[in-house]
DSSP file (Angstrom, degrees, kcal/mol; ACC not computed):
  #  RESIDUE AA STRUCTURE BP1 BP2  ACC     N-H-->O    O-->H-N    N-H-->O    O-->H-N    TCO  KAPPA ALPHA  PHI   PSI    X-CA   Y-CA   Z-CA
    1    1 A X     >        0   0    0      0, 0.0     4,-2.0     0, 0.0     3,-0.2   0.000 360.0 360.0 360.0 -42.5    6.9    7.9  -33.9
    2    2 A X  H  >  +     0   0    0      2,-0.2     4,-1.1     1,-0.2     5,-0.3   0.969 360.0  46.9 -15.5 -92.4    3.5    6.1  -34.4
    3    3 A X  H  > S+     0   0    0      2,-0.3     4,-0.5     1,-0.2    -1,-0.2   0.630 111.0  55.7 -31.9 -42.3    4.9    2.6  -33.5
    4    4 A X  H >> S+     0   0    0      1,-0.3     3,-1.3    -3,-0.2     4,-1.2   0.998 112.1  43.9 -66.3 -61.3    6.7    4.4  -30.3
    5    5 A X  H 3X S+     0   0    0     -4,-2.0     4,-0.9     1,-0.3    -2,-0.3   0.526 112.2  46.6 -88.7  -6.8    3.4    5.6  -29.2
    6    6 A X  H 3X S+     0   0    0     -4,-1.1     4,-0.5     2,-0.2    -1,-0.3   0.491 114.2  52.7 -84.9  -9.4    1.1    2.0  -29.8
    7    7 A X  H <X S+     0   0    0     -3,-1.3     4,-1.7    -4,-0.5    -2,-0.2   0.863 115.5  46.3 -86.5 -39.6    4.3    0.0  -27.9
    8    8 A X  H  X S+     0   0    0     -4,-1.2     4,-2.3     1,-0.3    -2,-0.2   0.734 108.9  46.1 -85.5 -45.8    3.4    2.9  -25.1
    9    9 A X  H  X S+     0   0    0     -4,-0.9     4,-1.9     2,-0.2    -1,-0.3   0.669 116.5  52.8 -94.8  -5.6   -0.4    2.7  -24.9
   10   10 A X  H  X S+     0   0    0     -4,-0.5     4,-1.0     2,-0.2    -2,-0.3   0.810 108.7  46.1 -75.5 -22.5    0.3   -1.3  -24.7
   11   11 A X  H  X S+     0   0    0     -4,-1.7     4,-1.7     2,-0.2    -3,-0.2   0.946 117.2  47.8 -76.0 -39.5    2.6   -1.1  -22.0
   12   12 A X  H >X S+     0   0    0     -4,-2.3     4,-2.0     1,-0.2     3,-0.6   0.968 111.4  53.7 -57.6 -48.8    0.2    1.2  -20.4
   13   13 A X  H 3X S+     0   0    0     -4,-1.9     4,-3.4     1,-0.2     5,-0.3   0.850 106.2  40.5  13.4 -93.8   -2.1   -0.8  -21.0
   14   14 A X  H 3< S+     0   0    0     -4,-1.0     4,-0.3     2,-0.2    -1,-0.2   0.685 105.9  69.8 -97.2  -4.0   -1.3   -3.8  -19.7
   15   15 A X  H << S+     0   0    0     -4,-1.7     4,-0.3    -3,-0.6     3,-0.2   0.972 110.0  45.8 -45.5 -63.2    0.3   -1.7  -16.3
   16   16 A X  H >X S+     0   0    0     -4,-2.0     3,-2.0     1,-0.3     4,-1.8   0.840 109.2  47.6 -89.5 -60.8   -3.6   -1.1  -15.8
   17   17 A X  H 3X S+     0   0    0     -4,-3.4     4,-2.0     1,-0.3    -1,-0.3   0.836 114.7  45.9 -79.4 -19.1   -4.9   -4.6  -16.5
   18   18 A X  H 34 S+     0   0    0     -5,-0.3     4,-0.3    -4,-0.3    -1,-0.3   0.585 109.4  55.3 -98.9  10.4   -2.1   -6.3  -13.9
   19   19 A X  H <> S+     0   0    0     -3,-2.0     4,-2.0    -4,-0.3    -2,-0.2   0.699 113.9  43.5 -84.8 -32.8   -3.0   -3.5  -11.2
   20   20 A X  H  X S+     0   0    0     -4,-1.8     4,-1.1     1,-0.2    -2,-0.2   0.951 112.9  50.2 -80.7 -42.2   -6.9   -4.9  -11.7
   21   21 A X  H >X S+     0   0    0     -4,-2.0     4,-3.5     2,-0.2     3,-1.2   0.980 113.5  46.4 -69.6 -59.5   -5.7   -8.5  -11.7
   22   22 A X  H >> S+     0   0    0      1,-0.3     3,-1.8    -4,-0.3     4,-0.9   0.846 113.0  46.8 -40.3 -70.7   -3.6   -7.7   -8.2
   23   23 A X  H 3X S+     0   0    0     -4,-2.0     4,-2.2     1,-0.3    -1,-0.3   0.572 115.4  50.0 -74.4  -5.4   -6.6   -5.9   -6.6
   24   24 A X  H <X S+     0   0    0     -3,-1.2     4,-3.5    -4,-1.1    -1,-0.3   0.862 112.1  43.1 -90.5 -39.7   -8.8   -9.0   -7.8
   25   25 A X  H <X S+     0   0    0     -4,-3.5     4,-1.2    -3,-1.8     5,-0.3   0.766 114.8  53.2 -69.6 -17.3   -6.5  -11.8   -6.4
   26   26 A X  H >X S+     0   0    0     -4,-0.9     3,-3.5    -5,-0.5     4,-1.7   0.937 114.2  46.4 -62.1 -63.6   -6.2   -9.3   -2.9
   27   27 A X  H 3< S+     0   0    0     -4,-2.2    -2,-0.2     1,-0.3    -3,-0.2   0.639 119.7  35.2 -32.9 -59.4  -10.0   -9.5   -3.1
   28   28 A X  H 3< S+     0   0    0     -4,-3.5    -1,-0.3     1,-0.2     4,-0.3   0.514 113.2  59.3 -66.3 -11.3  -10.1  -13.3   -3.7
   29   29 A X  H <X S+     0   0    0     -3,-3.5     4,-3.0    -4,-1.2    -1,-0.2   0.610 109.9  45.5 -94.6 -40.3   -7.1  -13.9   -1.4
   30   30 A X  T  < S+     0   0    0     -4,-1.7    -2,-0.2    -5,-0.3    -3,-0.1   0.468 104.7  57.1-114.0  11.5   -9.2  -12.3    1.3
   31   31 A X  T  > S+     0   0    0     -5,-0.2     4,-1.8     3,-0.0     5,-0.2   0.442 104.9  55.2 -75.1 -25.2  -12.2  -14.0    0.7
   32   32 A X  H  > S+     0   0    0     -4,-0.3     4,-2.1     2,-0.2    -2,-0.2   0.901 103.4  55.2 -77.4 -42.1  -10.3  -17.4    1.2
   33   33 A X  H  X S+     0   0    0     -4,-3.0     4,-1.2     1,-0.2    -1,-0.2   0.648 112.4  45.2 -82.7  -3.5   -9.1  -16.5    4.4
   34   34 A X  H  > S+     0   0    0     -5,-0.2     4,-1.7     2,-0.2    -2,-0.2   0.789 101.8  49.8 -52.8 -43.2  -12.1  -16.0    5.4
   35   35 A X  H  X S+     0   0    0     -4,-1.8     4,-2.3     2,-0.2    -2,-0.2   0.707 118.2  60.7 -75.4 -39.3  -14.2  -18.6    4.3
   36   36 A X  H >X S+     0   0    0     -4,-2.1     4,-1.4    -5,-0.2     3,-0.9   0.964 108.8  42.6 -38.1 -80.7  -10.4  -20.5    6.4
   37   37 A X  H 3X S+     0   0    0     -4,-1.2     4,-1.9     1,-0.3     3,-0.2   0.784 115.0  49.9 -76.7 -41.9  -11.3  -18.9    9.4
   38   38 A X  H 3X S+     0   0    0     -4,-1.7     4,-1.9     1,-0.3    -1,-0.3   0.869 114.9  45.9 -33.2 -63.2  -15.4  -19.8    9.0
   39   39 A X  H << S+     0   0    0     -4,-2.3    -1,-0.3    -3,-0.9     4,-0.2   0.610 108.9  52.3 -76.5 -26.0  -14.6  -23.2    8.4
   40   40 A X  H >X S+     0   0    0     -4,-1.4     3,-3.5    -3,-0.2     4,-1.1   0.994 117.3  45.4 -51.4 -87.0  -12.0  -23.7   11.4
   41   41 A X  H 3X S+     0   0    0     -4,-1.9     4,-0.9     1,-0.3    -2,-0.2   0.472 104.9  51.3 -33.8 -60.9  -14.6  -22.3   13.2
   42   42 A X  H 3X S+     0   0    0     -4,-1.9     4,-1.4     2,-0.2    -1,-0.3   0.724 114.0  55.9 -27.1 -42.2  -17.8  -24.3   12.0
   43   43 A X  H <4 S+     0   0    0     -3,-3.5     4,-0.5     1,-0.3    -2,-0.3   0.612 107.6  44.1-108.4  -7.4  -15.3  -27.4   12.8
   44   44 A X  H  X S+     0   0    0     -4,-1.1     4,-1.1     2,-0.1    -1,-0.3   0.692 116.5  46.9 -92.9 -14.0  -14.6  -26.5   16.4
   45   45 A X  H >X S+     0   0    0     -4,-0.9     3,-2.2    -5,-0.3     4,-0.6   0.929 111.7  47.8 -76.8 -96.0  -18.0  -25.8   16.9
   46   46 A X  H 3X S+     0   0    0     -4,-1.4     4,-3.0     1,-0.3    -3,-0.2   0.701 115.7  45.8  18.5 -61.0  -19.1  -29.0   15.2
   47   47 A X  H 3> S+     0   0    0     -4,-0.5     4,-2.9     1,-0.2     5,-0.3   0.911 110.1  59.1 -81.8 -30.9  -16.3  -31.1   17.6
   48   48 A X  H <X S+     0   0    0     -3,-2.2     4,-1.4    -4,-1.1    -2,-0.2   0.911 110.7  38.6 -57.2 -31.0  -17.7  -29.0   20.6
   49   49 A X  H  X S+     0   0    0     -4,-0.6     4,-2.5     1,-0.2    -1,-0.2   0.737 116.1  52.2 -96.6 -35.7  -21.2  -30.4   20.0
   50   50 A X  H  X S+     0   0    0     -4,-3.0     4,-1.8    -5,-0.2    -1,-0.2   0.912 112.2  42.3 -27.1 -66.4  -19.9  -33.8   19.2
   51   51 A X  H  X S+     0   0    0     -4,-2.9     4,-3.9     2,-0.2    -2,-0.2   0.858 114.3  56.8 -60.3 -44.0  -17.8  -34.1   22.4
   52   52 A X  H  X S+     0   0    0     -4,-1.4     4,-6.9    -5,-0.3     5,-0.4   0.991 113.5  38.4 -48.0 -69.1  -21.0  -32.4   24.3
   53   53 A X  H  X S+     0   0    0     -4,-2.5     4,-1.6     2,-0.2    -2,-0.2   0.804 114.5  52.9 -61.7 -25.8  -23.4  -35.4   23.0
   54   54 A X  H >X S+     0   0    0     -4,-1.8     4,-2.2     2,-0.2     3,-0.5   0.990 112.7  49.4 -25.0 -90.8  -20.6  -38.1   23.5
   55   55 A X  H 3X S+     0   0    0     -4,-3.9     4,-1.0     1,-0.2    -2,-0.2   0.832 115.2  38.7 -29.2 -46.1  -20.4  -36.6   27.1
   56   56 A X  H >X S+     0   0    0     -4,-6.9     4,-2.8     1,-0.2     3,-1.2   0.991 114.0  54.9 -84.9 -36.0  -24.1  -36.7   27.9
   57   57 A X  H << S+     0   0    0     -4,-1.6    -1,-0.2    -3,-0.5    -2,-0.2   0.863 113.7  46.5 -52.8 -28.2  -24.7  -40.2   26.0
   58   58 A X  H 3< S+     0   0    0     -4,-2.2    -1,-0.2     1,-0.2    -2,-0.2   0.800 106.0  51.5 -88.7   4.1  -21.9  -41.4   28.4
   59   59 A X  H <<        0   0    0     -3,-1.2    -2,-0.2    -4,-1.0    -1,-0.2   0.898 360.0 360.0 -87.7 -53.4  -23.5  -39.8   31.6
   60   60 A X     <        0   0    0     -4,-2.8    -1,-0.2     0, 0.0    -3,-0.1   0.495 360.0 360.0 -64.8 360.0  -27.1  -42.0   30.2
């Protein structure tokens, strides 16, 4: 009966610690596509200012 109930609080257990692993990879999962969408962004910004100063250097 012991043994049932230490097999019992390890499966619980270890339910508990892979629902905290999930909500830690959403979390990190949805920092990453952020820090994506930042860096797309940054690098269209970046080519706009490029293309800009290209343009006026060819205008001089």
């Amino acid at each position: 009966m012991r043994l049932d109930q230490r097999i019992l609080d390890r499966l619980e257990l270890r339910r508990h610690i892979g629902e905290e692993h999930r909500l830690i990879l959403g979390v990190l999962q949805f920092f990453l596509n952020a820090a994506q969408v930042a860096a797309g962004t940054l690098c269209l910004i970046g080519k706009g200012w490029l293309d800009h100063r290209t343009g006026q250097q060819a205008k001089a």
